[in-house]
C-alpha positions in Angstrom: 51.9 -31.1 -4.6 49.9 -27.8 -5.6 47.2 -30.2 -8.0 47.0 -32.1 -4.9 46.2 -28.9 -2.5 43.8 -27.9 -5.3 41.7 -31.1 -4.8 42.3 -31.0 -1.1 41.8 -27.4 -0.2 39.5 -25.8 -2.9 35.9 -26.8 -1.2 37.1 -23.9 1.5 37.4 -21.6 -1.3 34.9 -19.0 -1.8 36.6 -16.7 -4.4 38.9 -18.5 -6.7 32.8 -20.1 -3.0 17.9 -35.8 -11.5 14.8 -34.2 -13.3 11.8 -32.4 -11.8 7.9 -31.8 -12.7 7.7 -29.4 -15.2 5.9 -26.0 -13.7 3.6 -23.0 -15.6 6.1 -20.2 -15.6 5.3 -17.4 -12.7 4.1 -13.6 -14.1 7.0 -11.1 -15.1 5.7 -8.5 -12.4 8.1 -8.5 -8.8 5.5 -8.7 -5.8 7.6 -6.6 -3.1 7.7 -7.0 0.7 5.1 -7.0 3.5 3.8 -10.3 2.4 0.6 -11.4 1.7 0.2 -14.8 0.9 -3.1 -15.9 2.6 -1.5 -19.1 3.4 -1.3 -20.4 7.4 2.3 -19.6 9.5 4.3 -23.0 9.6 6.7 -23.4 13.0 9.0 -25.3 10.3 12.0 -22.8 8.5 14.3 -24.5 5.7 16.7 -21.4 4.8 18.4 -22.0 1.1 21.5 -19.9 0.6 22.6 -19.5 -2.7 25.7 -18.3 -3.2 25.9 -15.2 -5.5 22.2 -16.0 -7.1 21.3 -13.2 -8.6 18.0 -11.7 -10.0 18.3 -11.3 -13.7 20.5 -14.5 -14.1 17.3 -16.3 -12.0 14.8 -14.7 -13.9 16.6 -16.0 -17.1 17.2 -19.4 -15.5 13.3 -19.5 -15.4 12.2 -18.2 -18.6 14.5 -20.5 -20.3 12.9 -23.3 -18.3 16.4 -24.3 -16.6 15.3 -24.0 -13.1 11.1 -25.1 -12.3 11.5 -25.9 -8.2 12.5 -22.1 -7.9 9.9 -21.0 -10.4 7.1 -23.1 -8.4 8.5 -21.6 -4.9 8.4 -18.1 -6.3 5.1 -18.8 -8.3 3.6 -19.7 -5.1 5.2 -17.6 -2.9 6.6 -13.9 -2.7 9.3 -12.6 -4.5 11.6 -9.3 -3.8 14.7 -8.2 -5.4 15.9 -5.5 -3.2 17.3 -7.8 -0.2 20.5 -5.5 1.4 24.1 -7.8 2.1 26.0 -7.3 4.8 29.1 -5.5 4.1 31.9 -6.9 3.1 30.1 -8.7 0.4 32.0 -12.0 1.0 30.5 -14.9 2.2 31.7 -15.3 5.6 31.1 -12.1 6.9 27.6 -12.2 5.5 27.0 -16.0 6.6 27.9 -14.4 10.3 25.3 -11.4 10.1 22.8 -13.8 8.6 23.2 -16.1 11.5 23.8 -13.3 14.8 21.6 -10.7 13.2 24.3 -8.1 13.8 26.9 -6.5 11.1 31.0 -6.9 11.7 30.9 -4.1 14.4 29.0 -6.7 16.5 29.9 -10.3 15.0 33.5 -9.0 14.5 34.2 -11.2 11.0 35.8 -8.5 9.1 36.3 -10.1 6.1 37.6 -12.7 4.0 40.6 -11.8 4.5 41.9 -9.0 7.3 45.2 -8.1 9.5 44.7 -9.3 13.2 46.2 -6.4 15.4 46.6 -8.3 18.5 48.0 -11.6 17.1 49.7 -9.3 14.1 49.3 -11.9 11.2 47.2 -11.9 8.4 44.2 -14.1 8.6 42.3 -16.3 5.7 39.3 -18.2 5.1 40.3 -19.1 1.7 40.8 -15.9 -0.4 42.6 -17.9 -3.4 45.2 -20.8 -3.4 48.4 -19.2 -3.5 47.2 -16.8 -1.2 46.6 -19.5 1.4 49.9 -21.4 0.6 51.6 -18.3 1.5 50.2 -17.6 4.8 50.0 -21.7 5.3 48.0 -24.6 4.3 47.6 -25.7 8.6 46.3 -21.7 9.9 43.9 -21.7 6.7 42.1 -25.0 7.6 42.2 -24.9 11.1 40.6 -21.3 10.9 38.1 -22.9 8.4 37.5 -25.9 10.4 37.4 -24.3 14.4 38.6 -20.8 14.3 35.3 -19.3 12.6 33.0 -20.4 15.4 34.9 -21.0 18.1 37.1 -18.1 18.6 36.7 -15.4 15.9 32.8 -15.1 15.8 32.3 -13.2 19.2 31.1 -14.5 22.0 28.8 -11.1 22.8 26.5 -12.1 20.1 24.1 -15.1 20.0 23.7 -17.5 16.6 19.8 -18.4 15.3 21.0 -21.6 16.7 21.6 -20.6 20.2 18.6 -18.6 20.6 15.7 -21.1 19.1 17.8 -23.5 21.2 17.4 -21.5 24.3 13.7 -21.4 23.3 13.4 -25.1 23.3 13.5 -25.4 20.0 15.9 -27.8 17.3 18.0 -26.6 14.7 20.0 -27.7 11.7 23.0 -26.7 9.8 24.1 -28.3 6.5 27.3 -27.0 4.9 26.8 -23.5 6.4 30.6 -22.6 7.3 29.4 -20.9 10.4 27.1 -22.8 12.4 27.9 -22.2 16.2 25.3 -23.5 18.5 25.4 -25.4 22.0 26.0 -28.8 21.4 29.5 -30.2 20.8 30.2 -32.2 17.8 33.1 -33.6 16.7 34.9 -33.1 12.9 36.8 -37.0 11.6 39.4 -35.1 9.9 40.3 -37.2 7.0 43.8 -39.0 7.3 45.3 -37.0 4.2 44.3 -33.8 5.1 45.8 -34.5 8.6 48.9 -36.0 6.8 49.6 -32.9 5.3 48.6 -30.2 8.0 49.0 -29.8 11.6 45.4 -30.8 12.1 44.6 -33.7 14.6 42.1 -36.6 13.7 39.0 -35.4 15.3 38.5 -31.5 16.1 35.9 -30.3 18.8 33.4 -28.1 18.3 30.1 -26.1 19.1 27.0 -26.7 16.9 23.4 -27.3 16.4 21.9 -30.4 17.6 21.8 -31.2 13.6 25.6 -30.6 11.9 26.5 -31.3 8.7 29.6 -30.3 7.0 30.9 -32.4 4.3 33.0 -35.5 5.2 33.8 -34.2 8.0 30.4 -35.0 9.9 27.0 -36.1 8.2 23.5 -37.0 9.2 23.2 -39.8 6.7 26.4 -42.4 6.7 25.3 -43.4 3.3 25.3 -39.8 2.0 28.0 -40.5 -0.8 28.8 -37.1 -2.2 31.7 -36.6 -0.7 34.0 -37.0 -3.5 33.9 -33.2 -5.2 35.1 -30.4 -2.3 35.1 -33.2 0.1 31.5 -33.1 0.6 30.9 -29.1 0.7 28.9 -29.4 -2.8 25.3 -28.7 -3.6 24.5 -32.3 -4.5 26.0 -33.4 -0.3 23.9 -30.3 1.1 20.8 -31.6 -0.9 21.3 -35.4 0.1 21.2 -34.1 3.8 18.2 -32.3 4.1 16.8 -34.6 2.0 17.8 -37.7 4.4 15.5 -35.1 7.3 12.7 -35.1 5.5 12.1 -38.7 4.9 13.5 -39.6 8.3 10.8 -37.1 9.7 14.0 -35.3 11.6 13.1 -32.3 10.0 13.9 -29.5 13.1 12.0 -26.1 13.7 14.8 -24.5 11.5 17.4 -25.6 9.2 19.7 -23.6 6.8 21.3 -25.6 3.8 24.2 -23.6 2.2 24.5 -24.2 -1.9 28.1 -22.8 -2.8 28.7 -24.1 -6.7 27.3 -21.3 -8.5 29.5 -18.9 -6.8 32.1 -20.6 -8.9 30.5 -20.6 -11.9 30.0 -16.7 -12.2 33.3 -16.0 -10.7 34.9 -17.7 -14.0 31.7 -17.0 -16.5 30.4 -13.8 -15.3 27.1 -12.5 -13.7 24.8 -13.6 -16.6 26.1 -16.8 -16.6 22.8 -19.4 -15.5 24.5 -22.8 -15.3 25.4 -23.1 -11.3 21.8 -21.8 -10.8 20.7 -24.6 -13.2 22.8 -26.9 -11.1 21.4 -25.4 -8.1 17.8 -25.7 -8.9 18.3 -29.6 -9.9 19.1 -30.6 -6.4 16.1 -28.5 -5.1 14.1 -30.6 -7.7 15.3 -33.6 -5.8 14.3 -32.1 -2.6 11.1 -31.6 -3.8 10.8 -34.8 -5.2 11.2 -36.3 -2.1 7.5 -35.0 -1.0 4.5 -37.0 -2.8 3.6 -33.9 -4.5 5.8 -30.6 -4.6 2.3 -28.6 -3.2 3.1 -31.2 -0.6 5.8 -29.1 0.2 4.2 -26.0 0.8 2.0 -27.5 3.9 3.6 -27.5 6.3 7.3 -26.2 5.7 8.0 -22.2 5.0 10.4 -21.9 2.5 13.4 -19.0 2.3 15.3 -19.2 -1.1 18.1 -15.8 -1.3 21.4 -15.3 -2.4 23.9 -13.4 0.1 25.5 -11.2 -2.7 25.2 -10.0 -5.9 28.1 -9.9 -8.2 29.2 -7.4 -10.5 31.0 -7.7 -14.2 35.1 -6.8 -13.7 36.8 -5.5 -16.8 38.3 -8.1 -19.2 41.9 -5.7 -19.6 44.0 -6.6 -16.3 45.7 -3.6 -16.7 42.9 -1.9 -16.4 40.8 -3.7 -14.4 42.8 -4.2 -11.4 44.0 -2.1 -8.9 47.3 -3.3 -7.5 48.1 -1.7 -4.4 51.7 -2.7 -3.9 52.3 -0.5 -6.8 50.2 2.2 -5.3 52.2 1.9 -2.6 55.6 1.0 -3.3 57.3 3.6 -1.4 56.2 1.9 1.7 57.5 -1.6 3.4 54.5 -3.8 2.8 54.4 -7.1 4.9 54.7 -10.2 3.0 52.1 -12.9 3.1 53.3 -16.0 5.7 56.2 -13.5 7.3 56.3 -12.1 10.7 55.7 -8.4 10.9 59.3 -7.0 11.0 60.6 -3.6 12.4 60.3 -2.5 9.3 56.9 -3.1 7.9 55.0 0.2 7.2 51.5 -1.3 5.7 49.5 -4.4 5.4 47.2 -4.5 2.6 44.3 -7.7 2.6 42.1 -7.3 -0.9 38.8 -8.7 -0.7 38.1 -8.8 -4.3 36.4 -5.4 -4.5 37.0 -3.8 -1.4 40.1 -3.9 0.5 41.1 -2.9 3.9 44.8 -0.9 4.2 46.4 -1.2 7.8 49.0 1.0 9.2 51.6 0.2 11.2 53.3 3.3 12.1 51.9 5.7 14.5 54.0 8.2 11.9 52.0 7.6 9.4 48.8 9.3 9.4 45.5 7.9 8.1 44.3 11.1 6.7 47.5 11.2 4.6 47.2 7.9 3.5 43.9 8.4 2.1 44.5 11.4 0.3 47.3 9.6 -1.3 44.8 6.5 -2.3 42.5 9.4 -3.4 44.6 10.2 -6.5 43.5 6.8 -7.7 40.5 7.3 -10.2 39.3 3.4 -10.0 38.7 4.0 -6.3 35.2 4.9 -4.9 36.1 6.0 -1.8 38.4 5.6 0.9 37.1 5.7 4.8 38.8 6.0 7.8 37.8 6.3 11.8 39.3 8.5 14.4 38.2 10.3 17.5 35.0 12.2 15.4 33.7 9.6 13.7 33.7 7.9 10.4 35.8 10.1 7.2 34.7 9.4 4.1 36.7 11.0 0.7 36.3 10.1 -3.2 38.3 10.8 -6.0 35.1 12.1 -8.0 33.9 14.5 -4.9 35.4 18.0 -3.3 35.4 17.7 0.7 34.6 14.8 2.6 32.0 13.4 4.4 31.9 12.4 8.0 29.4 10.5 10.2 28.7 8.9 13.4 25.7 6.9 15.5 23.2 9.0 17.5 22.0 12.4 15.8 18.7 14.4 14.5 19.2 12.5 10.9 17.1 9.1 10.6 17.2 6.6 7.3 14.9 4.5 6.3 16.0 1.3 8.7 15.0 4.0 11.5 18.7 4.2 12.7 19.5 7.8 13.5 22.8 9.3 12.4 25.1 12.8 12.8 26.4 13.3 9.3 28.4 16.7 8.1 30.2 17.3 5.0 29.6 15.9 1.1 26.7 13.1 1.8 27.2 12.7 -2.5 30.3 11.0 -1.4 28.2 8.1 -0.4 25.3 8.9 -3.2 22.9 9.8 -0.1 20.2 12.7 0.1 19.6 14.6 2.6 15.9 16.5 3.1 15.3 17.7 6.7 16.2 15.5 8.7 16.0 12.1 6.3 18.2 10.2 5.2 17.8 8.3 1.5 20.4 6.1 0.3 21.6 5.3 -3.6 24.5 3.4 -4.8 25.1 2.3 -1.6 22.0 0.8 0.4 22.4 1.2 4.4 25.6 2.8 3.7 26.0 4.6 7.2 25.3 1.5 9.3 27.4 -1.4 6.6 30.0 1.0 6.6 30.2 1.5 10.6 30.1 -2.0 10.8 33.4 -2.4 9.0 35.0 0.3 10.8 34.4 -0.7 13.9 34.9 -4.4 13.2 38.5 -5.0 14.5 41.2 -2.8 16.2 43.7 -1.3 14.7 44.3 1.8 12.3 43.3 0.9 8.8 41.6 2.4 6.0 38.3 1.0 4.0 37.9 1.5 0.3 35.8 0.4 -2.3 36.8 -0.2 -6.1 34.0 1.1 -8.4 32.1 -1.2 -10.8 34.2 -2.8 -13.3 37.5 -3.2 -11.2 39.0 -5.1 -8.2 41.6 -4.7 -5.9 44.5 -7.1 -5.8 47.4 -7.8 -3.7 50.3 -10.4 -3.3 48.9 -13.5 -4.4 45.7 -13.0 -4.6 42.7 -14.0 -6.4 41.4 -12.2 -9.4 38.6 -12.4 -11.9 39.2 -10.0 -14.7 36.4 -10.9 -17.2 34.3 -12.6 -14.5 32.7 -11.5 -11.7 33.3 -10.4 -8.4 31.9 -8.7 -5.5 32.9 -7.3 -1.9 32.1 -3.7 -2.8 29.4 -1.7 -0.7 27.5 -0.7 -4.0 24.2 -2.2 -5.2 25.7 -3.8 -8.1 27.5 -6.1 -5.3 25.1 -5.8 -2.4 21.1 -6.7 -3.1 20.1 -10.0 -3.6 17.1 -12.1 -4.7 14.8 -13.4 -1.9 12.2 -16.1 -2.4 9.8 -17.0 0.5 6.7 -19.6 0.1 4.5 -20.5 3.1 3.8 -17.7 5.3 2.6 -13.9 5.6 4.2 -12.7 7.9 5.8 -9.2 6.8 9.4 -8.3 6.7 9.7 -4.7 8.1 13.4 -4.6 6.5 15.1 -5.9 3.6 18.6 -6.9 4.7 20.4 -9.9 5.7 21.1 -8.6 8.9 17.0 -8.7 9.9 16.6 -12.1 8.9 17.2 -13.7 12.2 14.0 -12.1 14.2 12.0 -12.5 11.4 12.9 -16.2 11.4 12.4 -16.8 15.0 9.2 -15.1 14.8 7.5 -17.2 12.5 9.0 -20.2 13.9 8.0 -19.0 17.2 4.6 -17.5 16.6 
């Protein structure tokens, strides 16, 4: 039964998520942002996402000569290192600020796993196996399947889809998990996963004019990589914008989500350069599919990132992970799959390397839970919100650190802030009335996001480099790699763009969108 959940279920899982022309490798040096190519704006956007790609496992991928289609794109294009996550680091909630423009406190995807206060049950997008056997196999894959874009991604915020479709213009979405636009589409459930869940035969739901997602709806009926993850593969993806191209159906935007590498580094490790090998063979095919890959670069603008980094966890369990039942033992924890009982005192949903803590008794107090948690060495920091703001304490700092919107401070995204207290908490500077950020890029605004992301009292904390956060059943990945933290090790990503000069003001995720629609607009 599991074995046959594994081969069923695991293409939703993001944690456990042909040759080309040989190219002259591109020069060592890192061009940085505004860019300058001199080449001619292109109303046509194709958006790779590559899950956990990451610069020096690239940059070793291309000198060992394992992947030439990204070293032509970034040969002939611009390359920056320093693109800023959304936070969480997991893929959903990043996928949602990539797509709205706007981090959790807007999109309100908390995480890849989180506690919903009004429906009071834990929610999953596929944090691990057992994890989602727990909390059941028919809530996981209906929230994968309609949940995501139909009811949890809010309706106060508008998708790249929506807008460029408001504009008059068509978009695409292969394989990217959330895709909400304004055309309805319907999902052909296969029979067996219907068999064994609650799921009907067909599921409604609200796309771009171009949806893709596996078996469950394709472009091209003849698109026969359906087999591994049930069609939520690299090789599907590739077939599919591929099918565009030649068809000439190539809309103003697409984005093409590529999730096998994530895999690869979560068992192997950051260095590890074989899922970005993988990766770069199906963009060799896409390539291929022009007379010429400088073909490519005529009329198409091309946007190659990852959407986070990952970050080496210690190979000693013990060590490496932080349990938090037996942190918090003394308290009633609720079990995964149960209903919250008179009894229950916490809820604790690990996200890898960060990990949100809910209370459930008005007689606990957040500040006292955190102080508790702050006895914890492996810990970061813990954050809380109440009436003042945003609280902020570390086990490696005296006092704490407290913040909020609105205030004389400004950072470098020209957000302006009211901090007081320890701002080494969050490895910032202050100098007059600046704010410079270290460890943690955006910190202030990724870290309101979070906290304002859902209802509810609940903490925030991150686990430092090196460890991860675990809790009943789920996933962990000592001696691999992992992410989820706020810190730089987790959160800035590789960005290749080829075809255009228009600048990028800001380096983050969540600016991606109106820079986008710009160029496609312009």
């Amino acid at each position: 039964m599991i074995k046959r959940l594994v081969v069923i279920f695991s293409f939703l899982i993001f944690t456990i998520g042909c040759t080309g022309s040989s190219q002259t490798p591109p020069p060592d040096t890192k061009t940085p942002f505004p860019l300058q190519t001199g080449s001619q704006s292109h109303p046509k956007v194709v958006l790779l996402v590559i899950d956990s790609l990451m610069d020096k496992s690239l940059n070793k991928a291309i000198e060992d000569g394992k992947a030439p289609a990204m070293e032509f794109l970034k040969k002939n294009g611009q390359y920056s290192t320093d693109l800023v996550s959304s936070y969480p680091t997991m893929s959903v909630t990043i996928d949602s600020s990539l797509i709205t423009g706007t981090y959790p406190d807007q999109h309100k995807i908390p995480g890849l796993v989180w506690f919903d206060d009004k429906e009071r049950r834990i929610i999953t997008y596929g944090n691990g196996l057992f994890e989602i056997l727990k909390l059941g196999v028919s809530d996981f894959a209906r929230n994968g399947l309609y949940a995501y874009n139909n009811q949890d991604l809010s309706s106060n915020v508008k998708t790249i889809h929506e807008d460029l479709d408001h504009a008059g213009l068509k978009t695409a979405s292969i394989n990217a998990l959330i895709y909400r636009g304004n055309y309805p589409h319907t999902l052909k459930v296969p029979g067996f996963i219907s068999a064994m869940t609650n799921l009907p035969e067909e599921i409604q739901t609200m796309g771009p004019e171009t949806l893709s997602l596996g078996l469950f709806s394709r472009e091209n009926e003849e698109n026969n990589h359906i087999i591994n993850r049930i069609g939520l593969n690299d090789s599907f993806a590739a077939e599919e914008l591929i099918y565009l191209i030649k068809n000439n159906t190539l809309p103003s935007f697409t984005i093409l989500y590529l999730p096998e590498n994530d895999f690869t580094v979560h068992r192997k490790g950051p260095s590890a350069i074989k899922g970005i090998e993988d990766a770069d063979k199906q963009l060799q095919n896409v390539l291929n599919s022009f007379p010429d890959w400088n073909d490519a670069l005529a009329d198409i603008v091309w946007v190659i990132m990852g959407d986070s980094n990952q970050s080496s966890v210690k190979a000693n369990k013990k060590e490496a992970l932080i349990d938090l039942r037996k942190e918090l033992s003394e308290y009633n924890i609720l079990e995964l799959g149960e209903a919250v009982r008179a009894k229950d005192e916490i809820v604790i949903t690990a996200n890898e390397r960060m990990a949100y803590l809910y209370i459930l008794k008005e007689d606990i107090q957040l500040r006292q839970m955190a102080k508790k948690l702050q006895k914890e060495s492996r810990i970061a920091w813990i954050a809380w919100k109440d009436n003042e703001g945003i609280n902020v304490i570390s086990p490696d700092h005296q006092g704490e650190l407290s913040f909020q919107p609105g205030g004389p401070y400004k950072d470098q995204y020209h957000q302006s802030w009211s901090v007081k207290g320890n701002s080494d908490i969050l490895d910032m500077k202050m100098k007059e009335n600046t704010i410079s950020y270290g460890n943690y890029p955006d910190a202030l605004a990724r870290l309101y996001g979070a906290a304002e992301s859902q209802k509810g009292r609940f903490l925030i904390m991150d686990a430092k480099p090196g460890y991860e956060f675990i809790g009943e059943s789920s996933p962990e990945h000592s001696g691999g790699g992992a992410h989820g933290s706020m810190h730089k090790a987790d959160s800035t990503v590789p960005l290749i763009v080829s075809g255009t000069n228009k600048s990028i003001e800001n380096l983050r995720i969540v600016d991606l969108k109106d820079w986008i629609m710009e160029i496609i607009q312009r």
